[in-house]
N, C-alpha and C positions, 0 to 999 in steps of 0.2 A: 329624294334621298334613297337611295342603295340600300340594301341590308346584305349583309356581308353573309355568305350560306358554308355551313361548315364542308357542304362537299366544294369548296373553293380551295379547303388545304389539306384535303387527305392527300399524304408524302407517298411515296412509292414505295414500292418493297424494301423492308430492313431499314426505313427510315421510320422518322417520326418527325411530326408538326409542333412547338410550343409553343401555347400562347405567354408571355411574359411581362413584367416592367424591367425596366433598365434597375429597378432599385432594389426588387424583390431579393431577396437571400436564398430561398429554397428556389428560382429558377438560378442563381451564379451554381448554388453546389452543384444542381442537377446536369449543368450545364458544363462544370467541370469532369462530373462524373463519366459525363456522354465522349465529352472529349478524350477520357483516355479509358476510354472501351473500345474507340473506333466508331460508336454508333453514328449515324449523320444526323442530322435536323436539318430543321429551318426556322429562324425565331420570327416569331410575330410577335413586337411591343404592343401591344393594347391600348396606351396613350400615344400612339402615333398613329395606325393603323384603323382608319374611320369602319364602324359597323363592328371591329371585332370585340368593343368590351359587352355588349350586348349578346354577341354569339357567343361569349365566355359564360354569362348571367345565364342563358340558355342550358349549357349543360353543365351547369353548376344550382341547380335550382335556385336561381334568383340572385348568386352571390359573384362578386368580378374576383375569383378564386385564381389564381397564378402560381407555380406553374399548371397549364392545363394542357393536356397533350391530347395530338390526333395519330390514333396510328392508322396504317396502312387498308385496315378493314372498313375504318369511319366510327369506331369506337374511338371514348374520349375514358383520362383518366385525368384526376384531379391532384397534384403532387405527390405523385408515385414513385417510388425507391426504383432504383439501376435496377433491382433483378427485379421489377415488376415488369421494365420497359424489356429486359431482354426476355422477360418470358414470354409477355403478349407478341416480340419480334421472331420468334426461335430462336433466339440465340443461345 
């Protein structure tokens, strides 16, 4: 069995990485928010996606916390507000 390693999804520059559920509510708003900032992502459902609710527990100490986001450094933030995501981006 694989273990899923978080430098698998550091996004590139001015992006960012989410981990999510398709059900969750604070990844849709966050997810709308992103949308019309222009920011990009990339989602990763966590119930689909083998190894990552583990690498979520990981840096959430011990909890499958959603959204969880990777930004571009390899820093993670645990459901962070738009002006947290556009600060740790520059934007």
């Amino acid at each position: 069995m694989s273990t899923a390693q978080l430098t698998d999804f550091v996004p590139e520059a001015g992006a960012i990485t989410m981990f999510s559920t398709e059900w969750c509510g604070y990844c849709k708003r966050l997810k709308l928010m992103l949308d019309k900032s222009g920011i990009g992502y990339t989602e990763i459902d966590i119930e689909q996606t083998p190894g990552t609710p583990e690498l979520v527990m990981e840096a959430n100490g011990g909890n499958q916390t959603v959204p969880t986001v990777v930004f571009p450094d390899g820093t993670t933030a645990t459901n962070p507000s738009l002006n947290d995501v556009k600060a740790r981006l520059g934007h």
